[in-house]
Backbone of each chain as nested JSON, in Angstrom:
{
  "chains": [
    {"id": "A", "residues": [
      {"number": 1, "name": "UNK", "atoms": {"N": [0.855, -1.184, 0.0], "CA": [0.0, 0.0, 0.0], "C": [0.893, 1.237, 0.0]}},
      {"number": 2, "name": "UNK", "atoms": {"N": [0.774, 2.183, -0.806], "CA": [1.385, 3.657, -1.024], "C": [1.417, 3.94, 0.496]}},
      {"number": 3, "name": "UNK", "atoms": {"N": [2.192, 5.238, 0.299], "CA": [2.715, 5.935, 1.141], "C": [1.235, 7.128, 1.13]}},
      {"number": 4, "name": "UNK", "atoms": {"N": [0.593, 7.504, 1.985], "CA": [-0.292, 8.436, 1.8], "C": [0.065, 9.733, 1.485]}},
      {"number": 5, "name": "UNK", "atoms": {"N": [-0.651, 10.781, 0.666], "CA": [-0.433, 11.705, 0.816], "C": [-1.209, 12.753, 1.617]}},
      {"number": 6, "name": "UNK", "atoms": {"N": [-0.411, 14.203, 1.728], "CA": [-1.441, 14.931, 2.403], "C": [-2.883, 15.189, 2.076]}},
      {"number": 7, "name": "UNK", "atoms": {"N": [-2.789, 15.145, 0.375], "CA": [-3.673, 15.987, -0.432], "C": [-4.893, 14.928, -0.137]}},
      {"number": 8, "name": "UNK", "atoms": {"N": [-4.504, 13.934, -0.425], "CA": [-5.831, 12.305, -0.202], "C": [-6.483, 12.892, 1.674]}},
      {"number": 9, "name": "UNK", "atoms": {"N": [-5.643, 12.919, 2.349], "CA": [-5.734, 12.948, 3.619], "C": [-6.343, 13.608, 4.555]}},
      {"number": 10, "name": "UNK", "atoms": {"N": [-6.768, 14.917, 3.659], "CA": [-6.891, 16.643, 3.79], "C": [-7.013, 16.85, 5.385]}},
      {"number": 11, "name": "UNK", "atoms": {"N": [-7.824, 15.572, 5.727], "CA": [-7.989, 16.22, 7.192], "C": [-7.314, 15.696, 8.375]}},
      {"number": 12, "name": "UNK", "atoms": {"N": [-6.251, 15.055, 8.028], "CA": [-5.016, 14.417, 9.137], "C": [-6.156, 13.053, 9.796]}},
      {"number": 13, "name": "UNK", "atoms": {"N": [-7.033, 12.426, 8.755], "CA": [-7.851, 11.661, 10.038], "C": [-6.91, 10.339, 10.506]}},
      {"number": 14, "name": "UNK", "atoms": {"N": [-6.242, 9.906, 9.357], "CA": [-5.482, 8.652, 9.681], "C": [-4.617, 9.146, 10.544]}},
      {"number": 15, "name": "UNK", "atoms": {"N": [-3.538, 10.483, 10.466], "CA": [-3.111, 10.709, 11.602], "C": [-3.442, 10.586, 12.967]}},
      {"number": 16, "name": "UNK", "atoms": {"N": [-5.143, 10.648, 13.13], "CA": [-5.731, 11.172, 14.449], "C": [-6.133, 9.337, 14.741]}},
      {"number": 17, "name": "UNK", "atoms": {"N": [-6.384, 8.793, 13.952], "CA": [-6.347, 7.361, 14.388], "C": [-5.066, 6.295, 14.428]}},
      {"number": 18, "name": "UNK", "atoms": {"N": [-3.989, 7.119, 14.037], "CA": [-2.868, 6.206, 14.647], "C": [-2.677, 7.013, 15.925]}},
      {"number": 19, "name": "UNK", "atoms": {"N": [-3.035, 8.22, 15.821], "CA": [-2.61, 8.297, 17.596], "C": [-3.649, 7.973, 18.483]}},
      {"number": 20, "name": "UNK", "atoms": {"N": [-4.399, 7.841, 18.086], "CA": [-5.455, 7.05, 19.093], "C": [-5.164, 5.56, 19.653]}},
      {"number": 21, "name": "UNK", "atoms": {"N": [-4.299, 5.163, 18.657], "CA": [-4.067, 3.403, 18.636], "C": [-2.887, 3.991, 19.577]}},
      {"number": 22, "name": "UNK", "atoms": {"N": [-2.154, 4.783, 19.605], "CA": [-0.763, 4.953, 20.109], "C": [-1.198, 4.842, 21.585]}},
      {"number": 23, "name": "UNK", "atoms": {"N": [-1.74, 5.924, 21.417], "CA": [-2.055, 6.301, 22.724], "C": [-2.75, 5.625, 23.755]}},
      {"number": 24, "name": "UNK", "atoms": {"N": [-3.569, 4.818, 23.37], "CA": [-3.544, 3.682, 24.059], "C": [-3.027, 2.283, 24.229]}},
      {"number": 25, "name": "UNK", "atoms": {"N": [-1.641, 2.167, 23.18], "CA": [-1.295, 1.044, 23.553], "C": [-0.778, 1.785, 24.904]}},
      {"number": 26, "name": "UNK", "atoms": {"N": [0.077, 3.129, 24.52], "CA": [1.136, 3.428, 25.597], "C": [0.596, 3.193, 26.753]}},
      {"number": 27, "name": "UNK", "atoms": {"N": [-1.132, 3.683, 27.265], "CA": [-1.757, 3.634, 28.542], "C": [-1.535, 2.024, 28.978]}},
      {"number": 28, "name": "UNK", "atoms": {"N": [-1.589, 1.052, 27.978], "CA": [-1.889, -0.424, 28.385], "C": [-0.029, -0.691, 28.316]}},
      {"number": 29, "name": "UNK", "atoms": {"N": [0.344, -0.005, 28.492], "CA": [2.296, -0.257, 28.791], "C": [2.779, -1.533, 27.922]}},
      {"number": 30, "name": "UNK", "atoms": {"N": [1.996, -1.19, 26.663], "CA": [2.512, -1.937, 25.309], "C": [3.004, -2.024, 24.527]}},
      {"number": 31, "name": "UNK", "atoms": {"N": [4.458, -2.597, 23.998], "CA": [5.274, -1.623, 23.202], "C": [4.693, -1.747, 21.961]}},
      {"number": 32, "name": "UNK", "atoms": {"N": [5.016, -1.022, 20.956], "CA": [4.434, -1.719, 19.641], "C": [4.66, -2.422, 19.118]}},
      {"number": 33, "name": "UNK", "atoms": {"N": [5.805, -3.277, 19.389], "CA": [6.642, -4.559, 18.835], "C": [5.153, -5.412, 18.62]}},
      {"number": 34, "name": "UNK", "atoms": {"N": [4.833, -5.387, 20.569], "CA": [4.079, -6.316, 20.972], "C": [2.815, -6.241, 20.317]}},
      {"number": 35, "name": "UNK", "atoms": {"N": [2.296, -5.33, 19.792], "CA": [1.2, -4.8, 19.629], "C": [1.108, -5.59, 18.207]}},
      {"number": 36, "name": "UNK", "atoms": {"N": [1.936, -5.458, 17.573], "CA": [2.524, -5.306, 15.988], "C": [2.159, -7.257, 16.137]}},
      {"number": 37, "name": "UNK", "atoms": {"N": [2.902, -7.468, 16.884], "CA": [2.696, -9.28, 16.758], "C": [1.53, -10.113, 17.253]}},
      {"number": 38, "name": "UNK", "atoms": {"N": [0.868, -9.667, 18.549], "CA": [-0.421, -9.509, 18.406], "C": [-1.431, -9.379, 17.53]}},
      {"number": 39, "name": "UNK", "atoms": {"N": [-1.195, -8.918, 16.768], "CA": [-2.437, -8.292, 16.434], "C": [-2.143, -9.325, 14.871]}},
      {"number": 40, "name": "UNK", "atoms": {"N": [-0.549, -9.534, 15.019], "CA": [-0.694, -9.937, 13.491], "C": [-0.219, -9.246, 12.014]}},
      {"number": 41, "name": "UNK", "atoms": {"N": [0.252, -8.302, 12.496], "CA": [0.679, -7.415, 11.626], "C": [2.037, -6.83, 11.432]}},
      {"number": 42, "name": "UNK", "atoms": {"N": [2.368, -6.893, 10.609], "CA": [3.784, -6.756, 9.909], "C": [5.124, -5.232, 11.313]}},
      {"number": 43, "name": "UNK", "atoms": {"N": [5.437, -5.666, 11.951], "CA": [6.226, -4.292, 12.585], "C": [6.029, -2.555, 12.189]}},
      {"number": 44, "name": "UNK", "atoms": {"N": [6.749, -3.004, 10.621], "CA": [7.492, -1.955, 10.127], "C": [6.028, -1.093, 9.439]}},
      {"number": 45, "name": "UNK", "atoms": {"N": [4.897, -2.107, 9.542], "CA": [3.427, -0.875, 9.016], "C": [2.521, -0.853, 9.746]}},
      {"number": 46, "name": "UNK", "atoms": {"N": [3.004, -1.624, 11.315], "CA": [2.407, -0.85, 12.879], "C": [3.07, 0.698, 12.967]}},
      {"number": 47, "name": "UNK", "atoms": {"N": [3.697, 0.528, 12.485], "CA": [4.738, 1.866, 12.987], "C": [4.456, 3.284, 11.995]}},
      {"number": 48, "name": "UNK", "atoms": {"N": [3.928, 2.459, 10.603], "CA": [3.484, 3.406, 9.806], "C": [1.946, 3.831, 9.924]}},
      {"number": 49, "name": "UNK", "atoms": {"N": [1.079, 2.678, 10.698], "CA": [-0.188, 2.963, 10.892], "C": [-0.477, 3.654, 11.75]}},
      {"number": 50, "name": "UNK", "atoms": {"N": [0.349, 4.004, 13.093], "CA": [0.531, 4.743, 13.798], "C": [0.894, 6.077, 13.889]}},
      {"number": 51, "name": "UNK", "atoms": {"N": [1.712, 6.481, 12.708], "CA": [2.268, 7.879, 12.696], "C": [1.287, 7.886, 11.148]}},
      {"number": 52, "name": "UNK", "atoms": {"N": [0.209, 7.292, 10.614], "CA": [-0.823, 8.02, 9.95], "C": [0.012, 7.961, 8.819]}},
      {"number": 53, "name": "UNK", "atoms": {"N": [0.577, 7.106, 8.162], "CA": [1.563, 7.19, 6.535], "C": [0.431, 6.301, 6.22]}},
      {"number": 54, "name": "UNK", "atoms": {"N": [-0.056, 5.41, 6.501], "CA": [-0.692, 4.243, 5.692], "C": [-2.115, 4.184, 5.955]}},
      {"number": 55, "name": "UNK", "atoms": {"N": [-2.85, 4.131, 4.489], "CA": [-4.449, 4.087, 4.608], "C": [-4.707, 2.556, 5.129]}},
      {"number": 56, "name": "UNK", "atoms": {"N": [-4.726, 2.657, 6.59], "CA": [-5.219, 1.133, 7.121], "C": [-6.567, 0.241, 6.463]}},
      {"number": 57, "name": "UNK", "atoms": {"N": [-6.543, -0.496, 6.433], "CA": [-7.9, -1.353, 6.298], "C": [-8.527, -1.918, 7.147]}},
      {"number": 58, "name": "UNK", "atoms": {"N": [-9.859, -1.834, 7.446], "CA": [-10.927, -2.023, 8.533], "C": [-9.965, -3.321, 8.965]}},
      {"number": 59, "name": "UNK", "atoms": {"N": [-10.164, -4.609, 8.235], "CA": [-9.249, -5.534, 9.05], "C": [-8.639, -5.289, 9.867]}},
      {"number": 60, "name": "UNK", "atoms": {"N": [-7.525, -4.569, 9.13], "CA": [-6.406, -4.491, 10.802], "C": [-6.784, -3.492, 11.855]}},
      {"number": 61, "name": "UNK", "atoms": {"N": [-7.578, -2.452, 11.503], "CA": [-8.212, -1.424, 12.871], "C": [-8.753, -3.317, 13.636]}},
      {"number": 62, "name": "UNK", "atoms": {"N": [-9.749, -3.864, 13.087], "CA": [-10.325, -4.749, 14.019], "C": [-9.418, -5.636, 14.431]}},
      {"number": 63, "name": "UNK", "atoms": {"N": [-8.237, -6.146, 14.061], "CA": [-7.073, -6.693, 14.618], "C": [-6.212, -6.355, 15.773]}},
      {"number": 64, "name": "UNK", "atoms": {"N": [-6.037, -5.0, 15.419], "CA": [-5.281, -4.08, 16.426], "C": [-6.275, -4.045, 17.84]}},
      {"number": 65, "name": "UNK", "atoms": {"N": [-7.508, -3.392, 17.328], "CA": [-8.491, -3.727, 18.596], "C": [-8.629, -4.972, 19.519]}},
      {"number": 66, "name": "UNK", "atoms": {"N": [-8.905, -6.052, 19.009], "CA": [-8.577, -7.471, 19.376], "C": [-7.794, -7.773, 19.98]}},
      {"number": 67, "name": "UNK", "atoms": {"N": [-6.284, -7.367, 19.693], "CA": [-5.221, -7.079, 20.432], "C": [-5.264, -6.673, 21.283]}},
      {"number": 68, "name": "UNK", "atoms": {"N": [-6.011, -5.267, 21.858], "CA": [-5.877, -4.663, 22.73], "C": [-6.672, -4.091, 23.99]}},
      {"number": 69, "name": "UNK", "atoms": {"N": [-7.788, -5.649, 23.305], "CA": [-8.755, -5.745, 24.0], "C": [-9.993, -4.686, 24.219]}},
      {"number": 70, "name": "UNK", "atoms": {"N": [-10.324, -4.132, 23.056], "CA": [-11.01, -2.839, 22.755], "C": [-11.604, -2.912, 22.103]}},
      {"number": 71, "name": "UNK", "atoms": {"N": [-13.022, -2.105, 21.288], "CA": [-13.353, -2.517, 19.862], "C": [-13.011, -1.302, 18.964]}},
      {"number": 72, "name": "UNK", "atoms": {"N": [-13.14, -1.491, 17.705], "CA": [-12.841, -0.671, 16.794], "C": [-13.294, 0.604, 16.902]}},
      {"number": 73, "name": "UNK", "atoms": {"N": [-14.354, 1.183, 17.307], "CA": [-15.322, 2.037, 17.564], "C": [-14.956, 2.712, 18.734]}},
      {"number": 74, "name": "UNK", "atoms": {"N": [-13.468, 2.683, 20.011], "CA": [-13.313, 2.87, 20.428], "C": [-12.416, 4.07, 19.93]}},
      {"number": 75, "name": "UNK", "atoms": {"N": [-11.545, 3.686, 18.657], "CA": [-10.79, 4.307, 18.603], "C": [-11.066, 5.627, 17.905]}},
      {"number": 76, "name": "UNK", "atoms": {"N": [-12.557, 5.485, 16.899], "CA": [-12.913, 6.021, 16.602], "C": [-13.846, 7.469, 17.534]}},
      {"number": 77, "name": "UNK", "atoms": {"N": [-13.744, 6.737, 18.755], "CA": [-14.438, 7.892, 19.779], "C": [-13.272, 8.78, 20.127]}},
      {"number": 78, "name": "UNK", "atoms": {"N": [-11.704, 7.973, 20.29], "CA": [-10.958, 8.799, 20.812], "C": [-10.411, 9.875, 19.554]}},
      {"number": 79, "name": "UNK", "atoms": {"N": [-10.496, 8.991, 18.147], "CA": [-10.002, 10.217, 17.348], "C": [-11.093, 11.268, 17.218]}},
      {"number": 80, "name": "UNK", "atoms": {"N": [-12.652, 11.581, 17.788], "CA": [-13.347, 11.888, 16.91], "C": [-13.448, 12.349, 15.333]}},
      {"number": 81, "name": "UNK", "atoms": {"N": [-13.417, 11.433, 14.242], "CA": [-13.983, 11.573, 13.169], "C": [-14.743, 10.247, 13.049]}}
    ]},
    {"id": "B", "residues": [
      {"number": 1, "name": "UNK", "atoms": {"N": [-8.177, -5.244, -5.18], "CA": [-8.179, -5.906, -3.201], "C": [-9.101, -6.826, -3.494]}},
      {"number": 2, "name": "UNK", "atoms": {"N": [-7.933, -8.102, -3.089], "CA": [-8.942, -9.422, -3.256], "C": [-10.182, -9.934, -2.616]}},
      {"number": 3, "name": "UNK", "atoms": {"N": [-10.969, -10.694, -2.624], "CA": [-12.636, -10.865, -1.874], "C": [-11.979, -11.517, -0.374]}},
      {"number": 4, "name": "UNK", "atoms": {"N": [-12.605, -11.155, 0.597], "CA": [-12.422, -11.165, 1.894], "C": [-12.863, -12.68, 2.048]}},
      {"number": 5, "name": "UNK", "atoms": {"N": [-12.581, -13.515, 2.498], "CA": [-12.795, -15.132, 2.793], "C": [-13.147, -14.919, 4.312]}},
      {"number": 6, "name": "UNK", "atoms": {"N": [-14.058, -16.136, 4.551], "CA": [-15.145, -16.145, 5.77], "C": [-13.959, -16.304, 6.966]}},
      {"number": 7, "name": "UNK", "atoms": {"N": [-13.066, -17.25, 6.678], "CA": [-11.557, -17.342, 7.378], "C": [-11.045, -15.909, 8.182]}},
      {"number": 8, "name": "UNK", "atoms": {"N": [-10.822, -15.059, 7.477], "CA": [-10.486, -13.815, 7.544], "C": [-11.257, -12.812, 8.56]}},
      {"number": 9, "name": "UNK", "atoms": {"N": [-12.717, -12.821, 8.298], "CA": [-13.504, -11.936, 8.431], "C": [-14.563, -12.707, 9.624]}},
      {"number": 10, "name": "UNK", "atoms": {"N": [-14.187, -13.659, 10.882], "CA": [-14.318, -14.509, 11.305], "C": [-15.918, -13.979, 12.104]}},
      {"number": 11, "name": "UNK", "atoms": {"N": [-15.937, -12.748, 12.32], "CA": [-16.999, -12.08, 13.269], "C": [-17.91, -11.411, 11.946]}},
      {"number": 12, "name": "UNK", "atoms": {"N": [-17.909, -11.408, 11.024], "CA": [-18.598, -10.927, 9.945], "C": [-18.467, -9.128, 9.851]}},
      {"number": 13, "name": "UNK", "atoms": {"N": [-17.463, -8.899, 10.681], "CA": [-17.22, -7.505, 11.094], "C": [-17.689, -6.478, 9.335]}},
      {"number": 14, "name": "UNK", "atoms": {"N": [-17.126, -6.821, 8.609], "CA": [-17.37, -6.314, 6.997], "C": [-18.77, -6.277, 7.18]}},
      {"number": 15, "name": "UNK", "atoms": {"N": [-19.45, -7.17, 6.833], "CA": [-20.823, -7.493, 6.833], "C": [-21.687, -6.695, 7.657]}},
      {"number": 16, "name": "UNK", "atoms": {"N": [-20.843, -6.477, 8.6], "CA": [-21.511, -5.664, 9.839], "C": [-22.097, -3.769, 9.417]}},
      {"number": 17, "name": "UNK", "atoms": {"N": [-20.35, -3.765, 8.79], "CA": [-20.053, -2.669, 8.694], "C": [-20.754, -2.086, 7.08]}},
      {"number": 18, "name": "UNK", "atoms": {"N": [-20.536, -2.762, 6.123], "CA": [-21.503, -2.883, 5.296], "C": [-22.824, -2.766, 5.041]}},
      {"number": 19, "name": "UNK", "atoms": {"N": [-23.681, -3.461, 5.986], "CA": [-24.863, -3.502, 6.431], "C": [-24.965, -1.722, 6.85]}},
      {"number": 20, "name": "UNK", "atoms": {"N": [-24.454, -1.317, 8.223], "CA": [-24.024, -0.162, 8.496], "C": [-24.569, 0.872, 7.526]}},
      {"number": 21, "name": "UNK", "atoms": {"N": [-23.525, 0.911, 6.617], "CA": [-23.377, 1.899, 5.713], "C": [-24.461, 1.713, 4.292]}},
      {"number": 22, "name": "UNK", "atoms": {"N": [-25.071, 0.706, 4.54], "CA": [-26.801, 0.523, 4.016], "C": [-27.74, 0.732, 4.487]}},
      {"number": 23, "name": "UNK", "atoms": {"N": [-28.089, 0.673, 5.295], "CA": [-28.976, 0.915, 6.047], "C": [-29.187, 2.783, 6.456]}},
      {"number": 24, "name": "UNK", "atoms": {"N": [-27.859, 2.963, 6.604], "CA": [-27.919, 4.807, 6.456], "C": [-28.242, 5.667, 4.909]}},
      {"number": 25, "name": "UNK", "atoms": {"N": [-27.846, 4.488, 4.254], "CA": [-27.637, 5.523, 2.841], "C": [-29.468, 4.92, 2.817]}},
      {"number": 26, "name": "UNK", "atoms": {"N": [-29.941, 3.84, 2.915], "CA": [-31.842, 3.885, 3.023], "C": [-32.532, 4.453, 3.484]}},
      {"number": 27, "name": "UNK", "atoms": {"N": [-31.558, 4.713, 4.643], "CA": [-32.745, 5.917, 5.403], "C": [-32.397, 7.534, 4.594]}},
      {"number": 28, "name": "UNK", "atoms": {"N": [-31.706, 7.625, 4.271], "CA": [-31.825, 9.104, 3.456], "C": [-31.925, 8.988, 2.218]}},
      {"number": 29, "name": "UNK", "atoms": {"N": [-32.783, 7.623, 1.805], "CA": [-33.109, 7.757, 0.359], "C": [-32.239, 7.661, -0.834]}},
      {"number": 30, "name": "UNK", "atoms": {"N": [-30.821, 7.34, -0.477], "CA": [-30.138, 7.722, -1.463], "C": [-29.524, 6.325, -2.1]}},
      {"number": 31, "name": "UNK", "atoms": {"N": [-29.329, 6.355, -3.525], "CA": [-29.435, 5.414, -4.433], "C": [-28.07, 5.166, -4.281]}},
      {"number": 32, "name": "UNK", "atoms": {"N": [-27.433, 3.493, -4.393], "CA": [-25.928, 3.083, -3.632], "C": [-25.05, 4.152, -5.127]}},
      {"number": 33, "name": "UNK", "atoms": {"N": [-25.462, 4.013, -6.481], "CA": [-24.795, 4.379, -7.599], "C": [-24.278, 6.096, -7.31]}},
      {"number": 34, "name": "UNK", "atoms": {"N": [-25.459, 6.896, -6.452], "CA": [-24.969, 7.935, -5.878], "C": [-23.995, 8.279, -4.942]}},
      {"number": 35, "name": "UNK", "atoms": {"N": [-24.544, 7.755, -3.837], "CA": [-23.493, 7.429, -2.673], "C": [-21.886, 7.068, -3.204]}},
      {"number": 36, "name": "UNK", "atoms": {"N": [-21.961, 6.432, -4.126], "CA": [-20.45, 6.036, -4.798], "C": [-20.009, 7.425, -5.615]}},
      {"number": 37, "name": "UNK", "atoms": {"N": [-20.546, 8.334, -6.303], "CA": [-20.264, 9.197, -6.983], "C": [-20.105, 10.434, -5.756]}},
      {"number": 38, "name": "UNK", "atoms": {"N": [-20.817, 10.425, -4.943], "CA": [-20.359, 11.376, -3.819], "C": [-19.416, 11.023, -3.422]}},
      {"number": 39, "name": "UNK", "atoms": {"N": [-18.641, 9.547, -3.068], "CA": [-17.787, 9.674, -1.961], "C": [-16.365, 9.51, -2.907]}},
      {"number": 40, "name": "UNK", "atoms": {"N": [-16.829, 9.176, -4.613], "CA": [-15.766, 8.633, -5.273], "C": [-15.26, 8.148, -5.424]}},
      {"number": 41, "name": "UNK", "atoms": {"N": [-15.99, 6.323, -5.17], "CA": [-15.862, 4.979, -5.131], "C": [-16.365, 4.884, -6.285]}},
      {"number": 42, "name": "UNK", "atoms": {"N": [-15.63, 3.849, -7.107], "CA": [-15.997, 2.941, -8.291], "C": [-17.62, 2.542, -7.74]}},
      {"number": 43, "name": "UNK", "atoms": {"N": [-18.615, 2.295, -8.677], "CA": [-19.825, 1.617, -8.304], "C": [-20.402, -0.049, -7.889]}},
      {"number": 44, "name": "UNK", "atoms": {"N": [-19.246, -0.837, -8.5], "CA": [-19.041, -2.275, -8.399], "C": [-18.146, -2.249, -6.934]}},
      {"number": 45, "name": "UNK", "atoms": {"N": [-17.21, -1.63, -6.985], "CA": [-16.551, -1.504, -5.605], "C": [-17.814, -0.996, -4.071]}},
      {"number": 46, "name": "UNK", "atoms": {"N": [-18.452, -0.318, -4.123], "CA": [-19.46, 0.283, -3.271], "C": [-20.033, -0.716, -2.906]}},
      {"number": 47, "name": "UNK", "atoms": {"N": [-21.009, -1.422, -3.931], "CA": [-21.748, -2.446, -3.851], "C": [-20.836, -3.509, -3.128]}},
      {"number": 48, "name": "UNK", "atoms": {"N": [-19.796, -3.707, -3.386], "CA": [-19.125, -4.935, -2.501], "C": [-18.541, -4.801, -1.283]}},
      {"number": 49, "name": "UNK", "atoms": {"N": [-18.405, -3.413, -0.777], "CA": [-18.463, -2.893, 0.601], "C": [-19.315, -2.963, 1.24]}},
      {"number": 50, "name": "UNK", "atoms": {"N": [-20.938, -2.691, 0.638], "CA": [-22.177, -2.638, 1.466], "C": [-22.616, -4.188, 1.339]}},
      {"number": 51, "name": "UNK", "atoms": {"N": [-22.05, -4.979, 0.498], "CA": [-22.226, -6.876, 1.184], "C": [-21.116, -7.236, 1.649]}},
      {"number": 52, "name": "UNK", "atoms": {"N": [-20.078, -6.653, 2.483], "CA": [-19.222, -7.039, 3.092], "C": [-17.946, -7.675, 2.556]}},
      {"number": 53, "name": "UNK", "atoms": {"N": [-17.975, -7.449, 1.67], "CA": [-16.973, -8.282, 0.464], "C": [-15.952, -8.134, 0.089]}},
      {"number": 54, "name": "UNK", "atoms": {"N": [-15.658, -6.893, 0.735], "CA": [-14.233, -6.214, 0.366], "C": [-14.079, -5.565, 1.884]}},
      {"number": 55, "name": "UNK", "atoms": {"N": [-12.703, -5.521, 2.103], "CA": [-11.502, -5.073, 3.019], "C": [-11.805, -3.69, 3.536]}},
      {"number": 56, "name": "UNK", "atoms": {"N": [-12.787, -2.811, 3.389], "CA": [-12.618, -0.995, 2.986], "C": [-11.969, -0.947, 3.655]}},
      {"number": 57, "name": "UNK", "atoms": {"N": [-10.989, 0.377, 3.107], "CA": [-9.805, 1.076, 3.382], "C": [-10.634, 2.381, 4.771]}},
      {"number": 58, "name": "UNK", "atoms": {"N": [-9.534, 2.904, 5.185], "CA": [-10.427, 3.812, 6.033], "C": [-10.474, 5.165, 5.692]}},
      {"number": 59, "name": "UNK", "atoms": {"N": [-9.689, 5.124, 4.611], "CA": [-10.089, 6.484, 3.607], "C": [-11.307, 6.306, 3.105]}},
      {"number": 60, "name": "UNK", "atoms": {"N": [-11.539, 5.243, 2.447], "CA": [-12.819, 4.605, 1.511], "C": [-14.13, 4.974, 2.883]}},
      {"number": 61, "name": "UNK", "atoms": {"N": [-14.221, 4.464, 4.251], "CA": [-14.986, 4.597, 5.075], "C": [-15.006, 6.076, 5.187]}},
      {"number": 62, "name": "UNK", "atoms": {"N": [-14.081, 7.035, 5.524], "CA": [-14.622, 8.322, 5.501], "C": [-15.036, 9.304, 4.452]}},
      {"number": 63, "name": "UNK", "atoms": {"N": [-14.449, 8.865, 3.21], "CA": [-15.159, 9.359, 1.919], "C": [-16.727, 9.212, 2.33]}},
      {"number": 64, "name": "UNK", "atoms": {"N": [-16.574, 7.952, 2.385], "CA": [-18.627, 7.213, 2.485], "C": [-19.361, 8.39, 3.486]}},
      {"number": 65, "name": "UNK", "atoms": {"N": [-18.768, 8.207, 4.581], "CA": [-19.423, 9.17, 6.165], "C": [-19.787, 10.669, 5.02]}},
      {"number": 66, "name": "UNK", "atoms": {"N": [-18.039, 11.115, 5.066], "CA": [-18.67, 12.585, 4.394], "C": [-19.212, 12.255, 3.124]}},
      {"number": 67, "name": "UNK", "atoms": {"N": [-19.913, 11.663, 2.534], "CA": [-20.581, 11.761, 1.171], "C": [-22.045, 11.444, 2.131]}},
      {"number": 68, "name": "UNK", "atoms": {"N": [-22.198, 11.035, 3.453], "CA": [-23.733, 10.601, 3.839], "C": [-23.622, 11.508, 5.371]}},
      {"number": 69, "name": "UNK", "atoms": {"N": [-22.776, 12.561, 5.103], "CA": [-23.012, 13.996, 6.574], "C": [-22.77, 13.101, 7.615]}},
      {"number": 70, "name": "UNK", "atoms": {"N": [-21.946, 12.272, 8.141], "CA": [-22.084, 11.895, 8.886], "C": [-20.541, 11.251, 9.393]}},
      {"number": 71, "name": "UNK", "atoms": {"N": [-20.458, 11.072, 10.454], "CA": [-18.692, 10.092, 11.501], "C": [-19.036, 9.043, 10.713]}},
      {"number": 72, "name": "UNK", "atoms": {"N": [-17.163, 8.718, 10.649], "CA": [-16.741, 7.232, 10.517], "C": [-17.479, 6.485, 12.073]}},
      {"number": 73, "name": "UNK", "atoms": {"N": [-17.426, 6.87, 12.675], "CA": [-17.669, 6.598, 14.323], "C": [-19.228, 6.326, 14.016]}},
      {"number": 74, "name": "UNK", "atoms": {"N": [-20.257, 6.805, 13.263], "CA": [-21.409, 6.385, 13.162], "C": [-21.635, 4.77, 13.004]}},
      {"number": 75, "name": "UNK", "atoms": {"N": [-21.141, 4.69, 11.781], "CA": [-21.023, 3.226, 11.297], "C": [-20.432, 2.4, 12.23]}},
      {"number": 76, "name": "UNK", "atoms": {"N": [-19.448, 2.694, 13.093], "CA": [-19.122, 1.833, 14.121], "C": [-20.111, 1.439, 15.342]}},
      {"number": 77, "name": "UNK", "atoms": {"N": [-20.618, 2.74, 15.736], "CA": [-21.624, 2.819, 16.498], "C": [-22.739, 1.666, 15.868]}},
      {"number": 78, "name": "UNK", "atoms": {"N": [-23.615, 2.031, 14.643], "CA": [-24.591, 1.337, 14.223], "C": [-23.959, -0.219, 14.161]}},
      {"number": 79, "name": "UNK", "atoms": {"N": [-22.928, -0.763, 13.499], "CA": [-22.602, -1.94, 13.975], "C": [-22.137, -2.564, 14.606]}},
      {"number": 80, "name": "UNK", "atoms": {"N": [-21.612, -1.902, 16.039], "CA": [-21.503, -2.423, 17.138], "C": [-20.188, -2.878, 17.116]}},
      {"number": 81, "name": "UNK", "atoms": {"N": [-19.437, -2.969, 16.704], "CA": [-18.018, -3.115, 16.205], "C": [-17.103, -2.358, 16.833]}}
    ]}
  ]
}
């Protein structure tokens, strides 16, 4: 999957939902390694889903959640969009 | 983006979410061939989001929201996800 751009992005939302994922692994004292293997998903595009480079796919939001014992819709409250 | 296998999609979460984003575009009347031209989804692609059939991206999910006034967080809400 591309590298996102701003222009696709306009409104930083993937940004605001990798820090939502961030931000609560950090509360659950999770590194993202852990998070990343959990959940099932490749390291190196936990790290990009997180700092908002990569247009995630519902899958892995519901993976990551699963992981972290949360549901998808959670994260979506903390980014509001 | 290849068809989502029952394997994969183990909670019908797509289906869920799909459903979701049908059930809103019915209640405001609006025809799926539209809804795709608002949010700027292919029309064969739309249709296989709203039967759960495809992966959506979470760009693809907030195109949909803002093409139907409404949160990505709605659709989560309505399917419980």
């Amino acid at each position: 999957m591309s590298r996102v751009s701003v222009k696709v992005d306009k409104n930083n939302d993937l940004t605001k939902i990798g820090a939502a994922i961030r931000a609560r692994r950090l509360a659950m004292e999770m590194s993202q390694e852990a998070l990343a293997d959990y959940a099932g998903i490749d390291r190196s595009h936990m790290g990009r889903i997180e700092r908002g480079e990569r247009n995630v796919s519902l899958l892995n939001i519901l993976r990551i959640a699963n992981a972290m014992n949360c549901k998808a819709l959670d994260f979506f409250l903390d980014a509001d969009i």
